[in-house]
C-alpha positions, -999 to +999 in steps of 0.1 A: +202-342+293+187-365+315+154-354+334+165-338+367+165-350+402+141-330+419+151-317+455+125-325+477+116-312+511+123-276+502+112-251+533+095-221+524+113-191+538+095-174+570+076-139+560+103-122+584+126-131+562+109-117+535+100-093+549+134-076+559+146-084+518+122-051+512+142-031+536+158-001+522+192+003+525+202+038+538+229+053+522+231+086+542+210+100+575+187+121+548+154+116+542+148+091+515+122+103+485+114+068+475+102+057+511+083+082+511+067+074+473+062+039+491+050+042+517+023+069+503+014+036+475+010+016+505-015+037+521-032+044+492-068+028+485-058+013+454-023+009+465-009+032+440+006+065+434+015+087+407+048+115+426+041+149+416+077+165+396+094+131+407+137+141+407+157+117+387+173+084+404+199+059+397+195+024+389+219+007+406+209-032+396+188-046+375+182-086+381+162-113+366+150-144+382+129-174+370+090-165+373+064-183+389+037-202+375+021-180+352-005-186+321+012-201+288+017-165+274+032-145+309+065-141+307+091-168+318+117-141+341+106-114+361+130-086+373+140-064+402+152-033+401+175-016+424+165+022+429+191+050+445+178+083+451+210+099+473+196+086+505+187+050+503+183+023+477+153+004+469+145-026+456+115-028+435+097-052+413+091-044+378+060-050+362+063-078+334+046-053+308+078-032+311+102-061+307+109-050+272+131-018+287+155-048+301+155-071+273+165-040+250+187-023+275+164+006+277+167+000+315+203-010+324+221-004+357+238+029+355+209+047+338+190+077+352+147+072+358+119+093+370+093+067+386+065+085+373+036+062+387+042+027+412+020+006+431+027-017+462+016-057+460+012-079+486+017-117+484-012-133+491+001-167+499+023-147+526+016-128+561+024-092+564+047-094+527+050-067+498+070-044+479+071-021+460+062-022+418+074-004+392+041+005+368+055+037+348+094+048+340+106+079+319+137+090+310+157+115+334+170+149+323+183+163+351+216+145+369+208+119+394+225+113+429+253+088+423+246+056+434+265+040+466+277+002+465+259-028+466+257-042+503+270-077+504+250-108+508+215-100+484+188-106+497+162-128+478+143-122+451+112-100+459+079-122+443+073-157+442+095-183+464+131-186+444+160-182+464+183-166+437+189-143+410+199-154+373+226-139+348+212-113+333+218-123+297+221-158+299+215-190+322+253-211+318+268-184+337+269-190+383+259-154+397+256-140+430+268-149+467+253-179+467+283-194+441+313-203+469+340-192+452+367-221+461+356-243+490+390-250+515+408-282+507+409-312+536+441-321+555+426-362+552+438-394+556+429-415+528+427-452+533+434-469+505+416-501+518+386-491+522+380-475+484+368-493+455+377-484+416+355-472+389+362-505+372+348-523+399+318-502+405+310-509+373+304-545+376+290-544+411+268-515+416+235-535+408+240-554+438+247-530+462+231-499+476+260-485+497+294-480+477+326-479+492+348-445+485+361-432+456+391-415+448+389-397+415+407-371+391+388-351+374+393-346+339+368-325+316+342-305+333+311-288+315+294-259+313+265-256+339+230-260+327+202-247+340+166-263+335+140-242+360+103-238+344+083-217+360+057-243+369+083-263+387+092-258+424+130-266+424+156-243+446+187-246+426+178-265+396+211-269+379+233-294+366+268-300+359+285-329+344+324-341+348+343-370+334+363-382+363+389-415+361+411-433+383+435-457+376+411-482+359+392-456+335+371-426+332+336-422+341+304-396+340+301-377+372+269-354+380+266-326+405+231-321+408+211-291+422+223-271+457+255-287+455+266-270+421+268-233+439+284-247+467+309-272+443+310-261+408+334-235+410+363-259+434+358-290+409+382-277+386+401-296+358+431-317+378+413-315+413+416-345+432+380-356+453+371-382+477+340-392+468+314-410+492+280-419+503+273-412+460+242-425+437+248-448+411+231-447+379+222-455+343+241-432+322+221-408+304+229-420+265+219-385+248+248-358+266+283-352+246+310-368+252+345-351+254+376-364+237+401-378+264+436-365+260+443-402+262+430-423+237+439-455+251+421-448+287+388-467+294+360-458+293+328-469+315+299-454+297+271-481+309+265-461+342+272-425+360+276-411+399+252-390+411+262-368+433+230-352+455+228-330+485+200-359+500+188-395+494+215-397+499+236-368+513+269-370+490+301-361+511+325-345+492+364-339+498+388-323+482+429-335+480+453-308+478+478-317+452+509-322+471+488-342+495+484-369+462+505-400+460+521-413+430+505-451+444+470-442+442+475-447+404+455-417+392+460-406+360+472-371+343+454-345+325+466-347+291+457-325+263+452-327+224+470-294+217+470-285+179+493-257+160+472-234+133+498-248+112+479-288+113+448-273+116+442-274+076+448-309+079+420-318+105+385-333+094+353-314+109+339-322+144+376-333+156+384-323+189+414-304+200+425-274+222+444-247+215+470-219+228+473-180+209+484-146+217+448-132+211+444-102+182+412-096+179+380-096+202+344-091+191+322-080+210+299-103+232+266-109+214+238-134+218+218-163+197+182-171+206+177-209+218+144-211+205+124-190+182+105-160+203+119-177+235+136-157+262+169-179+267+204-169+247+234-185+241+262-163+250+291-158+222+318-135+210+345-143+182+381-143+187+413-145+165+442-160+179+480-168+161+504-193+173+535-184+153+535-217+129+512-200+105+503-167+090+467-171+092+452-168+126+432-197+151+392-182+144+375-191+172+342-191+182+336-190+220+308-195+240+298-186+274+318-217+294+302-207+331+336-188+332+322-148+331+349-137+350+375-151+320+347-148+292+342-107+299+382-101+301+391-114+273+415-087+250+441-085+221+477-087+236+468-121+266+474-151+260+440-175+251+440-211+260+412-233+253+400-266+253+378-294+237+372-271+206+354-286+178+365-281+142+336-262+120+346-271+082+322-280+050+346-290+019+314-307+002+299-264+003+333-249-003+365-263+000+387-229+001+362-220+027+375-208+063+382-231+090+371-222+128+367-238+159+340-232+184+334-250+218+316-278+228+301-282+257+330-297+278+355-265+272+375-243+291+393-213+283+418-191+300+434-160+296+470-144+314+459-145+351+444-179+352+476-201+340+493-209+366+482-245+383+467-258+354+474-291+338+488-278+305+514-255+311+537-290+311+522-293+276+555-295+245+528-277+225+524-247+254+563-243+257+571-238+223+547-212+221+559-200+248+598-196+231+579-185+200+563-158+221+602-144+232+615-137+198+584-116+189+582-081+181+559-066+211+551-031+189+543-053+158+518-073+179+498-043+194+494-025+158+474-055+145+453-055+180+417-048+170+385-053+196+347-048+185+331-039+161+309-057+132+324-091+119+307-111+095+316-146+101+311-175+091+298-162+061+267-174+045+276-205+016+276-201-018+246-224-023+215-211-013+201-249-008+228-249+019+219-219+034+182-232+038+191-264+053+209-250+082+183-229+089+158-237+115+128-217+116+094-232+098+097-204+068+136-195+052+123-165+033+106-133+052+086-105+034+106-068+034+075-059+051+083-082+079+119-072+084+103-047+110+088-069+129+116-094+130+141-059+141+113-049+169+116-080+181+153-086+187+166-081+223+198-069+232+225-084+214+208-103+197+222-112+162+201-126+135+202-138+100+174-134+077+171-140+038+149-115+021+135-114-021+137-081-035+157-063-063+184-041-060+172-008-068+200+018-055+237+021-040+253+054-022+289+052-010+286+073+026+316+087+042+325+068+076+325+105+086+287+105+089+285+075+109+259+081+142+282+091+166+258+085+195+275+061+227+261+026+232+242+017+261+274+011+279+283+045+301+314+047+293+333+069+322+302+057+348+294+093+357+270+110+380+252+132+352+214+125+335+215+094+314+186+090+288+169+053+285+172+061+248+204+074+247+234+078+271+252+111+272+290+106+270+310+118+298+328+150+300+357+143+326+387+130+316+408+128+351+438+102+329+441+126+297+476+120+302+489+083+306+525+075+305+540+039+298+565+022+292+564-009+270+533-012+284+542-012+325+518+009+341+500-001+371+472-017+353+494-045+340+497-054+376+459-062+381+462-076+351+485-104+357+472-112+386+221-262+281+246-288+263+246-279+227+257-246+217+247-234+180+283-233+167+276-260+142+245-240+127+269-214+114+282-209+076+315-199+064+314-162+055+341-138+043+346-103+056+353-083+028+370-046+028+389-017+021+422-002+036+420+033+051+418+056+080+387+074+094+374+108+100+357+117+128+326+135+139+311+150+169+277+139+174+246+161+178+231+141+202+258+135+228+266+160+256+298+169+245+323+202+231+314+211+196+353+201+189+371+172+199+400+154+194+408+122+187+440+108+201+456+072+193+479+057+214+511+039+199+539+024+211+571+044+195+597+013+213+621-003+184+630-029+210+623-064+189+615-085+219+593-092+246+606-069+277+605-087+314+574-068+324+554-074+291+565-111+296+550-107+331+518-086+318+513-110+291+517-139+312+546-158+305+561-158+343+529-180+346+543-203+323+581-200+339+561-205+374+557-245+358+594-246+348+583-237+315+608-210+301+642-213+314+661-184+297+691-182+320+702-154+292+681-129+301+688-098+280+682-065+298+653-050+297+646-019+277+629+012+291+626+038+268+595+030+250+568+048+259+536+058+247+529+090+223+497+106+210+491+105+173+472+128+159+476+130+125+449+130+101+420+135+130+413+171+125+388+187+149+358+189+129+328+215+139+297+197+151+274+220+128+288+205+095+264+187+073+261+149+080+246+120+054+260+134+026+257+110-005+292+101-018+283+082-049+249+073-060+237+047-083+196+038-091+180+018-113+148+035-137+126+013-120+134+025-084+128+065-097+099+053-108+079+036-080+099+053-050+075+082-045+044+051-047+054+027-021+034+019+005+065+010+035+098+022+032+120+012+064+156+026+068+179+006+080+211+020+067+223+035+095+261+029+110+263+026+146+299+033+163+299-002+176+294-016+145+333-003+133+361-026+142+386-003+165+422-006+167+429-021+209+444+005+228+461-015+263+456+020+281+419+019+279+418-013+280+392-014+307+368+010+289+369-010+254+360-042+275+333-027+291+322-014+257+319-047+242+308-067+269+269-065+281+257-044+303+264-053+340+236-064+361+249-042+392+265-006+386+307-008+387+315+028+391+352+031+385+375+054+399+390+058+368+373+086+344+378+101+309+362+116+287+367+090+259+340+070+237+340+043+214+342+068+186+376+084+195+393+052+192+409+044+155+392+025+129+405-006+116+386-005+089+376+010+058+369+045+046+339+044+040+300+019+039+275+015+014+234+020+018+219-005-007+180-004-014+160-034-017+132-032-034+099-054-033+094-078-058+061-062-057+075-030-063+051-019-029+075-017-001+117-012+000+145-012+025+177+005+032+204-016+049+239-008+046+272-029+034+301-026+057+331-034+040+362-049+060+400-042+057+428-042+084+458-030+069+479-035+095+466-071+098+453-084+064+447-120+079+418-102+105+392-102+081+396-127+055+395-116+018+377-148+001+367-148-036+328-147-037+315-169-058+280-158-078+283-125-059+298-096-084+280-069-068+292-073-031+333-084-040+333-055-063+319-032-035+343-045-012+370-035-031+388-002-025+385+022-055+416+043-073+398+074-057+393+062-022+433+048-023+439+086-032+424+099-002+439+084+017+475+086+007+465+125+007+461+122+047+425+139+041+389+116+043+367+134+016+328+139+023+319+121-007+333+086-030+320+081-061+309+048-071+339+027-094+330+015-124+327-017-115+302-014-091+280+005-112+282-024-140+277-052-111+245-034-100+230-027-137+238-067-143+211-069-117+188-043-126+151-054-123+162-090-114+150-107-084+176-119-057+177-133-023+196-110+000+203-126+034+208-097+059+227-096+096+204-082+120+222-070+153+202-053+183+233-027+198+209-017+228+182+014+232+169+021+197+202+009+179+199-021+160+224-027+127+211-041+095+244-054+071+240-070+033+265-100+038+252-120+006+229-119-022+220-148-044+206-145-080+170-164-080+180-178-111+206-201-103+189-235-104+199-243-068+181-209-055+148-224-074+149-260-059+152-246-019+124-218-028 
């Protein structure tokens, strides 16, 4: 990106103003406990108190914002936090030591506190300024007063001089009050005569200094980027760039600074701006480049417009559409849309976009974008089909400064996106698995967002469209799946592969390190690391002893005590009892209505599993009955087509909006199928019974030998809820999103309750996991991680059964045994699996050998973090040698 355009002249905001962003906000005529904490720290002599039996409060917002010039090793964001304590809120600073409670959501929005010691801080470089810091937290066990609303229009951030509040988990996304939504579109009279044409700005604009007009379409629009430091005094210091074109080509267009809250959000794909009193410049040579939809346009790549909110003061207008006249020339959005069926056929790095009826979601997770810096890319991976194949679109999609389509993305809507890059190797592997992931020019868009674009007149988007009326709407919701761990790509085959697409100064990290690198993860945060060690041991566990403890997210957002380290699960369940029918409820109403990501960094890697159902198991640790039930919700309708409302839920009467689907045929709707409650095979099971209980065990003589002598021994075997793929059930739709999405910055509390968590949902996966023991190849320390193997049954394209080459051990592990098919056919989970054969012969092939075992590292929030085998390579293969 080029170096930014600094805004110069910015006003520092009066200390009145600052000083009425500390106000309280008084949520009842009681008398406030944390004024009273306050204000006692403000009189104090060393401006600090520590309450005496301080009651539990809410947090009601947690937000980050860019810090101010601080020493090399201070931390780059600093946070407020948003205090209720049933009679006023407070915003309070939190000390940077205690940032680490954010970064692993420790300290979340939602989440119940006792402020066991705070301080008060006064600017110095303001009059008559402070507020309130956070110096101590503990977790609350008592209930805490529910927290009221947000008031609209946030104040500023309480230290330093920035004048708004970040994302909370990454910087692409616009947040707050200060993003205008849609700006109003002029009634103008545009005069042809006096505009000019990109072409001829072009070959004129070093000899002028004031351009004439411009009327422009724009065409592809990227993500934002944001580029604050801390030692630089910049407002708004973001940047946005758009490829607009008029009749004689396309061209770069930059929105710089201020004007990218106030014009980033109306600048959408298709809009039509008048464009004057612009800058001119040399085009940056280093951004990406998008792929026009028409390859015969021009385009003028020499130079770029600059559009600034001074020097000078850009004027920007927006044309409604039916204001635009077909003799202004401009051109249309056109797409490259691709079927899954061609995309076999494409060569890597070619650009296309894309339409599916979405079946799978994972859930949102983040990449770092430097080693031990404190800025993520934002990612989740979806599975879309199209109809023209049986395998499905994989997709990998990053945070597109589109949160509000980004976080509601589910199985069952309909996924469009745009300027996806092909990811393919067929040097590595050639029967390896194709995906796509975005670039930094793409859009997506889910049912709710379709009507008005461009490509709804797309042949491509209509024959789906058709395709989408002949299917099966029950058959489509049983393969649904959301969450849960997914593997993918999958490491290569080739260890030298694997260590040239890795960026960090040493491939291989000492077992003894592994906790360090896990301590170190924040929230979301998945990481791949390659450890040496032998394989010294192998239990098959029973998904039945899985740690049923609640992520981070509160599920039912209730009032009672929640735990920094863990969140107790709600007991109210106020919609026990949901009826639907194909789907029409009232929440299908609602429901209709930096510049590189890491996506090429990624290997291919298969998921690998076993068919079967799950048992379930109360946890110890949640505040729950001792017996629960489990209840899935299925369709029972027989009806083999889409009904008019699911068309409508789904989005298609967007598409018939744009002339799309004219069926003048319409069958009559069916309304008998409705929603039942299975409950067969989920037995309530007593929360006293015996959990870890070994189902097969293998161990080398070496590993009895030295595993009373070791020095370390970390444990990182254990299976976290979140970590299991769940079958998508549309009635809880809301509550699985939430799951799987990151923690809010400001508490939602919804009106809808129930008593459900992530664990009462049905696996779609296997019966069971495996705990695998890595030993030091200095027999001194070990490690438990744990092998999750993968299998949809209802879906067998979800997670993709590839042979693994030089990896016995793992294929044979991730196939289901003649016992484990047994068990489940009986209806019944066992306790206990023993190990097949052919594991047991795979892991004495490797007995005492040394192997590189590359491990996924994923932080789930609190103390949670998941530790998975996903490959092991034998140290003796000559290409393991060579990259050590």
């Amino acid at each position: 990106m080029q170096d930014p355009t600094p805004e110069s002249g910015g006003s520092a905001r009066p200390d009145e103003e600052r000083r009425e962003e500390a106000v309280a906000v008084p949520a009842s005529g009681s008398a406030s406990w944390l004024q009273r904490v306050f204000e006692e720290a403000r009189g104090d002599s060393q401006l600090s108190v520590v309450p005496a039996e301080p009651p539990p409060v809410t947090v009601v917002a947690v937000e980050r914002y860019l810090a101010g010039a601080q020493p090399a090793a201070a931390a780059q964001y600093w946070y407020d936090v948003t205090l209720a304590d049933g009679a006023c809120q407070e915003r309070c600073y939190l000390a940077p030591r205690l940032n680490g409670l954010v970064q692993r959501a420790h300290l979340r929005a939602g989440a119940r506190v006792r402020l066991t010691r705070c301080s008060y801080r006064y600017e110095e470089k303001r009059l008559n300024y402070g507020f309130p810091c956070l110096e101590e937290l503990e977790v609350a066990c008592g209930p805490g007063p529910a927290p009221a609303a947000l008031p609209r229009g946030r104040p500023l951030p309480l230290r330093g001089d920035k004048k708004h509040y970040l994302p909370l988990w990454n910087n692409e996304d616009p947040y707050g009050d200060v993003w205008v939504a849609d700006k109003p579109q002029a009634q103008v009279d545009v005069d042809v005569s006096k505009l000019t044409s990109l072409g001829q700005l072009e070959m004129t604009w070093r000899s002028k200094f004031h351009y004439h007009p411009l009327l422009v379409r724009v065409l592809h629009k990227s993500r934002l980027r944001y580029y604050g430091k801390p030692e630089k005094k910049m407002d708004m210091p973001y940047q946005a760039y758009f490829e607009v074109a008029d009749g004689s080509g396309m061209m770069s267009m930059v929105l710089w600074n201020s004007l990218c809250p106030e014009w980033y959000n109306s600048m959408k794909v298709g809009t039509v701006l008048l464009l004057e009193q612009y800058a001119v410049k040399t085009s940056y040579p280093f951004k990406t480049k998008p792929t026009p939809g028409d390859s015969q346009m021009k385009r003028f790549a020499t130079i770029e417009i600059s559009l600034n909110v001074r020097d000078p003061p850009t004027k920007i207008t927006i044309i409604p559409e039916e204001m635009v006249k077909p003799e202004w020339g401009l051109p249309e959005v056109k797409y490259r849309f691709i079927t899954r069926s061609e995309l076999d056929g494409l060569p890597n790095n070619y650009s296309c976009d894309v339409i599916g009826l979405v079946t799978f979601v994972g859930r949102a997770e983040r990449a770092r974008k430097k080693e031990h810096g404190e800025d993520f890319w934002l990612y989740r991976w979806v599975h879309a089909v199209d109809g023209t194949s049986d395998q499905p679109f994989i997709l990998e999609l990053f945070a597109t400064s589109q949160p509000e389509v980004f976080e509601h993305i589910h199985p069952m809507t309909y996924l469009v996106c745009t300027q996806m890059r092909v990811v393919r190797d067929l040097t590595e592997n050639p029967s390896s698995t194709i995906y796509l992931t975005t670039s930094n020019e793409s859009q997506i868009f889910i049912t709710g967002w379709h009507r008005g674009q461009p490509y709804t007149k797309d042949t491509k988007v209509r024959n789906f469209i058709q395709w989408t009326k002949t299917q099966n709407e029950v058959d489509q919701m049983e393969k649904a799946v959301i969450g849960g761990y997914y593997p993918f790509p999958r490491p290569p085959n080739n260890f030298l592969k694997y260590c040239k697409n890795n960026k960090v100064e040493s491939v291989l990290k000492a077992i003894g390190e592994t906790g360090k690198e896990i301590e170190d993860l924040h929230y979301r945060e998945h990481k791949r690391i390659a450890v040496q060690g032998i394989i010294s041991a192998i239990k098959c566990i029973s998904c039945s002893n899985v740690a049923e403890e609640v992520s981070g997210v509160e599920l039912a957002q209730k009032d009672n005590s929640q735990s920094l380290e863990s969140s107790a699960a709600s007991k109210e369940d106020s919609v026990h009892k949901e009826k639907s029918t194909n789907l029409q409820n009232k929440e299908v109403k609602s429901f209709l209505e930096s510049q590189y990501t890491p996506g090429e960094k990624h290997h291919h890697q298969a998921l690998l599993s076993q068919k079967s159902s799950v048992k379930r198991k109360m946890p110890r640790r949640l505040n729950t009955d001792a017996h629960q039930r489990s209840a899935s919700v299925t369709p029972v309708s027989s009806h083999h087509y889409f009904t008019r409302s699911a068309r409508r839920k789904l989005g298609l009467d967007e598409f018939q909006h744009e002339d799309i689907m004219q069926d003048k045929n319409r069958q009559t709707v069916s309304d008998s199928s409705q929603y039942s409650t299975d409950q067969e095979g989920m037995s309530d099971i007593l929360e006293t019974e015996e959990t870890g209980r070994a189902c097969g065990l293998w161990q080398s003589d070496l590993w009895a030998q030295v595993k009373d002598k070791l020095m370390k021994y970390l444990h990182h075997s254990t299976i976290f809820p979140e970590s299991i793929p769940r079958k998508f059930d549309y009635v809880h739709r809301d509550l699985l999103m939430q799951q799987y999405n990151l923690h809010a910055a400001v508490h939602q509390p919804k009106e809808t309750r129930t008593h459900k968590n992530i664990s009462d949902f049905k696996s779609a996966s296997g019966l069971g996991y495996y705990e695998v023991t890595v030993l030091g190849i200095n027999h001194d320390v070990a490690i438990d991680v744990a092998f999750l193997p993968l299998f949809c049954p209802d879906d067998p394209h979800l997670f993709q059964l590839e042979d693994i080459q030089n990896d016995t051990l793992l294929s044979c592990m991730s196939c289901i045994s003649a016992s484990q098919q047994s068990a489940t056919s009986s209806g019944r989970l066992p306790d206990m699996f023993p190990l097949s054969d052919e594991i047991v012969k795979a892991a004495m092939a490797l007995d005492g050998k040394h192997v590189v075992c590359i491990l996924d590292i994923c932080h789930l929030g609190d103390d949670k973090v998941e530790v998975f085998l996903s490959k092991i390579y034998k140290t003796v293969d000559p290409d393991v040698l060579d990259a050590v």
